[in-house]
C-alpha positions as CSV (number, residue, x, y, z in Angstrom):
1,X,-0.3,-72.0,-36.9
2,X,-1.3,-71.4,-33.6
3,X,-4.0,-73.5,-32.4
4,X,-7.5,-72.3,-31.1
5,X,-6.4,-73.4,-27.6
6,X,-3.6,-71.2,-28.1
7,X,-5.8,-68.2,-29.4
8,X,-8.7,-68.2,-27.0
9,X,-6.0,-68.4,-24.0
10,X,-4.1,-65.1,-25.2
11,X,-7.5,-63.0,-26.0
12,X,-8.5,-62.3,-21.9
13,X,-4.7,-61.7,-21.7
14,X,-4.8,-58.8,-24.3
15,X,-7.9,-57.5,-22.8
16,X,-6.6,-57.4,-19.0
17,X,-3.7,-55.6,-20.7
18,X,-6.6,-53.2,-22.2
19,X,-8.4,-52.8,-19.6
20,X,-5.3,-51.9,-16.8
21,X,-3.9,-49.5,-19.8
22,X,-7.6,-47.3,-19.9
23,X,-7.8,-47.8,-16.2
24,X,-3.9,-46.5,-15.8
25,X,-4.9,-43.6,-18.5
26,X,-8.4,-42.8,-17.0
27,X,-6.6,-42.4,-13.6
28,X,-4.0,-40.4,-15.1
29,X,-6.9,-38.0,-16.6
30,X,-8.2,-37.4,-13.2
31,X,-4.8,-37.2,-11.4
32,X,-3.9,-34.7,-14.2
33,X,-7.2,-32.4,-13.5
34,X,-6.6,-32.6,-9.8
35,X,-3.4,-31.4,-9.8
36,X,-5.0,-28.8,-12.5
37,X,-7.4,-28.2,-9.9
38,X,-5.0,-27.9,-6.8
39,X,-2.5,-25.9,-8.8
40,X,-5.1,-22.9,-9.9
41,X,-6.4,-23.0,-6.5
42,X,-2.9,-22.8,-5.1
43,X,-2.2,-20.1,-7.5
44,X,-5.3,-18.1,-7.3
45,X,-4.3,-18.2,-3.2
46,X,-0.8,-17.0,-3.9
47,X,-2.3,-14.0,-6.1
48,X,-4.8,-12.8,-3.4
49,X,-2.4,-13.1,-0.9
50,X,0.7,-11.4,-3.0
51,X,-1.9,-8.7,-3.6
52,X,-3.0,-7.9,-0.7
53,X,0.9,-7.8,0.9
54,X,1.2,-5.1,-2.0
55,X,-2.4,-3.1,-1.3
56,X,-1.3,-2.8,2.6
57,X,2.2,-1.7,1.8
58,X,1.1,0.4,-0.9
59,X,-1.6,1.8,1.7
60,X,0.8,2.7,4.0
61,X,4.0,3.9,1.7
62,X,1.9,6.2,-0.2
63,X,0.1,8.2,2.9
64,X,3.8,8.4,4.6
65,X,5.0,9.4,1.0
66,X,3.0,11.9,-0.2
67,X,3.5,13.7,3.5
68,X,7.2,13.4,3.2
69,X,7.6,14.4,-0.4
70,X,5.0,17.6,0.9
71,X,7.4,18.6,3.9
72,X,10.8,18.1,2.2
73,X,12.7,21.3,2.8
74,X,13.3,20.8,-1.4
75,X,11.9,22.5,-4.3
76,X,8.4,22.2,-4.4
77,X,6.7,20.6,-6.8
78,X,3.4,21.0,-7.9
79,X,0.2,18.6,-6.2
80,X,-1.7,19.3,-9.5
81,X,0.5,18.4,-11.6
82,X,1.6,15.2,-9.8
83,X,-2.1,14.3,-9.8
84,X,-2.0,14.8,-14.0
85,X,1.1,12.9,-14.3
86,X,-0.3,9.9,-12.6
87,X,-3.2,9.7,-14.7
88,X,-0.6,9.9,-17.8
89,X,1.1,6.6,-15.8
90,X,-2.1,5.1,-15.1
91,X,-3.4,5.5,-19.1
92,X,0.0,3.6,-20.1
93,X,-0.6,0.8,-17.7
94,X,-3.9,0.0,-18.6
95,X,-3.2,0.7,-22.4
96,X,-0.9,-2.1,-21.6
97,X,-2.4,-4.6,-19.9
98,X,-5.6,-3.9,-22.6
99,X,-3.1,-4.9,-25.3
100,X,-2.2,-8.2,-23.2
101,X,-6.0,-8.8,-22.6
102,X,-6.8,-8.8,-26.0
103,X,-3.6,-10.7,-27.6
104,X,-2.4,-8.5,-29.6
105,X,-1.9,-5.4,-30.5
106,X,-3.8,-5.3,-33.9
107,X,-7.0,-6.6,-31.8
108,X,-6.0,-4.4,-28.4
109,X,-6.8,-1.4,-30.6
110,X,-9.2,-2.5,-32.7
111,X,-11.0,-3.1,-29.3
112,X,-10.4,0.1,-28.0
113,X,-11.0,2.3,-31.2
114,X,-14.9,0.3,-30.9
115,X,-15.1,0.7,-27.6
116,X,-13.8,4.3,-26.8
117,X,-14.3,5.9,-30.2
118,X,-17.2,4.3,-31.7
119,X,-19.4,3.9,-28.9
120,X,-18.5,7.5,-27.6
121,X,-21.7,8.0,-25.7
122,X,-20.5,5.4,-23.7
123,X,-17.4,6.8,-23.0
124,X,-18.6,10.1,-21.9
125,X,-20.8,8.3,-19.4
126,X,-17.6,8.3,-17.1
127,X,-16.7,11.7,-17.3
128,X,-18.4,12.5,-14.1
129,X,-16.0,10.0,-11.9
130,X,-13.0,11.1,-14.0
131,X,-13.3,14.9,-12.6
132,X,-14.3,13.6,-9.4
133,X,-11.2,11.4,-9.2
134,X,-8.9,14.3,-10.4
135,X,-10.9,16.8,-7.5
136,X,-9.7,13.7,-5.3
137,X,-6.6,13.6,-5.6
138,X,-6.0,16.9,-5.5
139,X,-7.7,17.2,-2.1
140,X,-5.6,14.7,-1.0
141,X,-2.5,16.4,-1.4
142,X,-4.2,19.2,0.5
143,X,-4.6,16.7,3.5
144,X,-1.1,15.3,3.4
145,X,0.8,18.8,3.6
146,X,-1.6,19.4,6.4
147,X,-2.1,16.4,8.3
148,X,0.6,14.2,9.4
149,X,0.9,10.9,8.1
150,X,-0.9,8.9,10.6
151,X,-3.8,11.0,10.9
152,X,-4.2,11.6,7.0
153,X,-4.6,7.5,7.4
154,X,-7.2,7.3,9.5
155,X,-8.9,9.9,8.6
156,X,-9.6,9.1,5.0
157,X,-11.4,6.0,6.2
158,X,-13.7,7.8,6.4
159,X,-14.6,7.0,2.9
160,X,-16.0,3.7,3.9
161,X,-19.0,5.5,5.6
162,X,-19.4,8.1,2.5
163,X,-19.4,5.1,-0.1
164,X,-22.3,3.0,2.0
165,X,-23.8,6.6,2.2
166,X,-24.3,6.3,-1.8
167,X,-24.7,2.9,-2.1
168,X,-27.6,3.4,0.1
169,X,-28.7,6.5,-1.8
170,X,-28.0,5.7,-5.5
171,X,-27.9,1.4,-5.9
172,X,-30.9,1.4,-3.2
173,X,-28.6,-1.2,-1.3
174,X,-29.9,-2.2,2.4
175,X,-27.1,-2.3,5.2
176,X,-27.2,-4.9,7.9
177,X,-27.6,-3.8,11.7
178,X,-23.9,-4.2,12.4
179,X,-22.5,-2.4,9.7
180,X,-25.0,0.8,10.8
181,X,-23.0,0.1,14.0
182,X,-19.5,0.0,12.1
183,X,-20.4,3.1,10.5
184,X,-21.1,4.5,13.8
185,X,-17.8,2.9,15.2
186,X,-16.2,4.8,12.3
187,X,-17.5,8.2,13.1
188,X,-16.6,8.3,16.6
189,X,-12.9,7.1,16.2
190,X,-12.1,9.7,13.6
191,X,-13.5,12.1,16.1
192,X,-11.3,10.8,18.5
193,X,-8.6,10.9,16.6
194,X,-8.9,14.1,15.0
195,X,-9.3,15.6,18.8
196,X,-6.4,14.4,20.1
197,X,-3.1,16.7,21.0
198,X,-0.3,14.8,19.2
199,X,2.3,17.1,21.5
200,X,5.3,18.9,20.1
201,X,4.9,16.4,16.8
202,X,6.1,17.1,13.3
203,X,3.5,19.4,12.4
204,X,5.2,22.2,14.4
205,X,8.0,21.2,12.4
206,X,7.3,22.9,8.8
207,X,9.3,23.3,5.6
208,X,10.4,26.9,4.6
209,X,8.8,25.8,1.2
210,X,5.7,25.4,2.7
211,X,3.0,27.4,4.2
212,X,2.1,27.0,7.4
213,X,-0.1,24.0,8.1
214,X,-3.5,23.9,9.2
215,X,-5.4,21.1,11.0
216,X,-8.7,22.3,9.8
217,X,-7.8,22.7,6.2
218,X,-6.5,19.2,6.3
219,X,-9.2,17.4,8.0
220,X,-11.5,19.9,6.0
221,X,-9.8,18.5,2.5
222,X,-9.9,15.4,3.8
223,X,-13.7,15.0,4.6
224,X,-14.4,16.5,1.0
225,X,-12.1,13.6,-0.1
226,X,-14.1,10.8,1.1
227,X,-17.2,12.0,-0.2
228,X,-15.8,12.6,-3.9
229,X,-14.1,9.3,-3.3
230,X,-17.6,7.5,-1.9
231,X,-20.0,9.2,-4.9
232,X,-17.7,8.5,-8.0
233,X,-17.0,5.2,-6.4
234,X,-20.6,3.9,-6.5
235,X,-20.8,5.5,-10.1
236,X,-17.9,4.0,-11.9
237,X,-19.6,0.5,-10.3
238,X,-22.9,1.7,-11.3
239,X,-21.2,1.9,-15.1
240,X,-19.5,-1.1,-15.0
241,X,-22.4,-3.4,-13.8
242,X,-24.2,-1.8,-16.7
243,X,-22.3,-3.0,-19.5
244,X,-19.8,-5.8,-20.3
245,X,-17.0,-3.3,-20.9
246,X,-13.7,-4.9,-18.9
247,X,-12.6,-3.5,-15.8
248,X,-9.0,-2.5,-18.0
249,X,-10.9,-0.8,-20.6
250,X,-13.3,1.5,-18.2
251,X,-10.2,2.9,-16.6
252,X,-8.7,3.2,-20.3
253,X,-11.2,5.4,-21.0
254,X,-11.7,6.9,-17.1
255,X,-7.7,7.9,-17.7
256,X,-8.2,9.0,-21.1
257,X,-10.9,11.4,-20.0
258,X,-9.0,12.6,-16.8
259,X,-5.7,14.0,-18.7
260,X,-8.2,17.2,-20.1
261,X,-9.2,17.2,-16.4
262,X,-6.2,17.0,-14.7
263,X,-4.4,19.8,-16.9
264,X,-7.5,22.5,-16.6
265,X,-6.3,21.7,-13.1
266,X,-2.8,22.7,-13.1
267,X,-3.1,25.3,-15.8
268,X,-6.0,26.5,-13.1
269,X,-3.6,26.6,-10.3
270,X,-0.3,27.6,-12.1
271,X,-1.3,29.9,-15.3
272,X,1.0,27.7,-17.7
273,X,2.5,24.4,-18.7
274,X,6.3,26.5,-18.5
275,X,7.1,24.7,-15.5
276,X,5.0,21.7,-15.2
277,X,7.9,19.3,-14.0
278,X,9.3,22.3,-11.4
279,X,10.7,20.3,-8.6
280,X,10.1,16.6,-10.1
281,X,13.2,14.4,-8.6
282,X,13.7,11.0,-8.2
283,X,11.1,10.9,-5.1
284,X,8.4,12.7,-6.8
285,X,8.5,10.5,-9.9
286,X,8.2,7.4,-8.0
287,X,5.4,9.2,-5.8
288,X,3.5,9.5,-9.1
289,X,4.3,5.9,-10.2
290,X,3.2,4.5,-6.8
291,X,-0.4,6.5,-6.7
292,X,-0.9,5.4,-10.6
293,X,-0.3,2.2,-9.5
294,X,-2.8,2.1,-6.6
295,X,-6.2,1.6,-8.4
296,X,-4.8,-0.8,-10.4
297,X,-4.0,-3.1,-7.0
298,X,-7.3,-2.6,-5.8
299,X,-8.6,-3.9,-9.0
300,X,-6.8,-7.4,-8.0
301,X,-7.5,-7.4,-4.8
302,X,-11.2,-7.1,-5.5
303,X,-11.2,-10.3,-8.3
304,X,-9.2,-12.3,-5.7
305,X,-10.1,-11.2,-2.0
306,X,-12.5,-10.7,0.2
307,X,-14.2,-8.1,2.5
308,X,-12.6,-9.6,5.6
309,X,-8.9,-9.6,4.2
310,X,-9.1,-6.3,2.4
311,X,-10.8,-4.9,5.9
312,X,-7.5,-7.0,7.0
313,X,-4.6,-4.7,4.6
314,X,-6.3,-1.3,5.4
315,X,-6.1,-1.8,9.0
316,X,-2.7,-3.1,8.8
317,X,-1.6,-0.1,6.8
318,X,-3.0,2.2,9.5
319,X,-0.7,0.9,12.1
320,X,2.3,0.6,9.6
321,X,2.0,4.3,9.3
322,X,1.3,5.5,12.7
323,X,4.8,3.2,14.0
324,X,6.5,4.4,10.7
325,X,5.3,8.7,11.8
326,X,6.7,8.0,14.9
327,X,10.2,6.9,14.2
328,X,10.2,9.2,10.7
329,X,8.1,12.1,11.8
330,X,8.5,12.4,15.6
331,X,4.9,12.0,15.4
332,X,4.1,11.7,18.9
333,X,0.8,8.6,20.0
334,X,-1.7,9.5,22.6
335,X,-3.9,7.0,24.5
336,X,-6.6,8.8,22.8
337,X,-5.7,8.5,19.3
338,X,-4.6,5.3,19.7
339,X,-8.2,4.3,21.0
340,X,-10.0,6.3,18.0
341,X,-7.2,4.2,15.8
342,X,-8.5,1.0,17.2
343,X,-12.3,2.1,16.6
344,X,-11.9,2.9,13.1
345,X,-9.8,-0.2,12.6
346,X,-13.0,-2.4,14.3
347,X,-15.4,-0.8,12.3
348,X,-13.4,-1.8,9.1
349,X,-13.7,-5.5,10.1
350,X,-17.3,-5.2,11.3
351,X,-18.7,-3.7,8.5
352,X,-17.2,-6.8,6.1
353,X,-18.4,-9.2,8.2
354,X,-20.3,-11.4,6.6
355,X,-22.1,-14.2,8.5
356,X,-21.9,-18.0,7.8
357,X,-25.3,-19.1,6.3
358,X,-27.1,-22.1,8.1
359,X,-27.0,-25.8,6.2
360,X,-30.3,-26.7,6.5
361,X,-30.7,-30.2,7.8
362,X,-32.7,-32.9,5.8
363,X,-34.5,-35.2,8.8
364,X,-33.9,-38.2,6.0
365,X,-30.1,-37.2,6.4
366,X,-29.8,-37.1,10.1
């Protein structure tokens, strides 16, 4: 037997053991949930950048795409049904990543038969952006076979001004002095840019399969562009503020309701559905893939960046495609485009700036 001596001396022993093992483990809890911490910060940071790489390029590729695909001396293809075909992409996509959001299959359709089906006064509520969007794209089209690349690109930022337009109008929202001034900016570069002589460019240079192009028709589509683009904008975010429907399933049911859109479209322009894939090659399909996949970026972007960056990605795509219609297009830059480029590009970074708020000072503190 071990003697009381003995016992007493091994007790403070067993409890500095004790006390250095829930120390050791205590640490470990909070090394675990800063690493947590740094590693969801580090990956949230990796997504909004990643994103954003992807919105700029996509900016860019799809402006320089859609003109290419619209001057190819090829078989034309039709804009109309392009624009229905992305919206069949789109509706896959987000069918998808509804499926993924909910867990499973069984429960991804179970929530989308309530939400679309059931609640079908709810649905229709996006109807209005869903024609809108369709109108949109169409115009946009319109634009590109008209407009060269670059100018199509700075042009349709004009939407910015068109979108604070409705916010202004419809959510009642109050703009700050120096995005009135961004705005303003905006304007007077477009201007610029639309009244500057690009030379013997490529818009002399026109495919037999095309008629000939008009400045005035595309900057004219264009404009209409913006403000479809800048009214069912501010709607679809006046519908999704007003419910707890998720972002996915909106544009479930904003592609859902598009298809019927989109083909009253093409049967509108065409007569029939005989040849609705006249002219679809490699290029066009992954044309159509790329503008499905647009919104969809934007939707990251917006969860994971800010004003200032995405400001940053449009005005980097702007410059991607005005070097990219030079070397590809024979596009050729004037000092006065260039300076309505640079005012349209200011005016995107003025009008999401957002200043820092003042720390107020506690005199106990100081």
């Amino acid at each position: 037997m071990k003697s009381t001596d003995d016992t007493n001396e091994t007790v403070p022993e067993v409890e500095a053991e004790a006390e250095t093992q829930l120390t050791a483990e205590s640490m470990d809890d909070d090394t675990k949930k800063s690493q947590v911490y740094a590693g969801n910060k580090r990956n949230f940071g990796y997504i909004k950048y990643v994103s954003l790489v992807i919105l700029t390029l996509q900016n860019a590729v799809l402006g320089l795409s859609m003109r290419y695909a619209r001057t190819r001396d090829v078989e034309m293809f039709s804009s109309s049904a392009a624009v229905f075909m992305a919206e069949v992409f789109k509706l896959i996509i987000c069918f998808a990543l509804v499926m993924q959001e909910s867990g499973n299959i069984k429960k991804g359709m179970q929530s989308m038969y309530t939400t679309v089906i059931l609640n079908v006064k709810d649905t229709l509520r996006v109807c209005v952006p869903s024609f809108l969007y369709i109108i949109q794209n169409n115009l946009l089209y319109v634009s590109a076979s008209n407009l060269d690349a670059a100018t199509y690109q700075v042009t349709y930022q004009l939407k910015l001004l068109t979108t604070a337009f409705f916010a202004v109008v419809v959510l009642k929202r109050k703009l700050k002095k120096w995005q009135w001034l961004a705005l303003a900016l905006l304007a007077a570069g477009v201007a610029l840019v639309q009244l500057s002589s690009t030379g013997s460019s490529e818009s002399d240079k026109t495919s037999s399969n095309l008629p000939k192009q008009s400045r005035i028709l595309g900057f004219s589509a264009a404009l209409a562009a913006c403000f479809i683009s800048g009214f069912a904008g501010i709607y679809f975010e006046k519908v999704l503020k007003e419910s707890d429907v998720s972002v996915w399933m909106r544009n479930v049911q904003l592609s859902l309701l598009s298809l019927p859109f989109g083909l009253a479209t093409y049967l509108f322009n065409e007569g029939s559905l005989n040849h609705l894939l006249k002219g679809f090659d490699g290029f066009v399909w992954y044309l159509v893939l790329l503008q499905a996949a647009g919104g969809l970026i934007v939707a990251v972007v917006v969860k994971y960046a800010d004003n200032i960056l995405k400001g940053f990605a449009t005005s980097v795509a702007i410059i991607i495609s005005c070097v990219a219609s030079i070397f590809i297009f024979s596009f050729v830059l004037t000092i006065q485009f260039a300076a309505g480029t640079m005012l349209v590009i200011g005016s995107i970074f003025l009008y999401g700036y957002v200043p820092k708020k003042k720390e107020n000072k506690n005199s106990l503190n100081v």
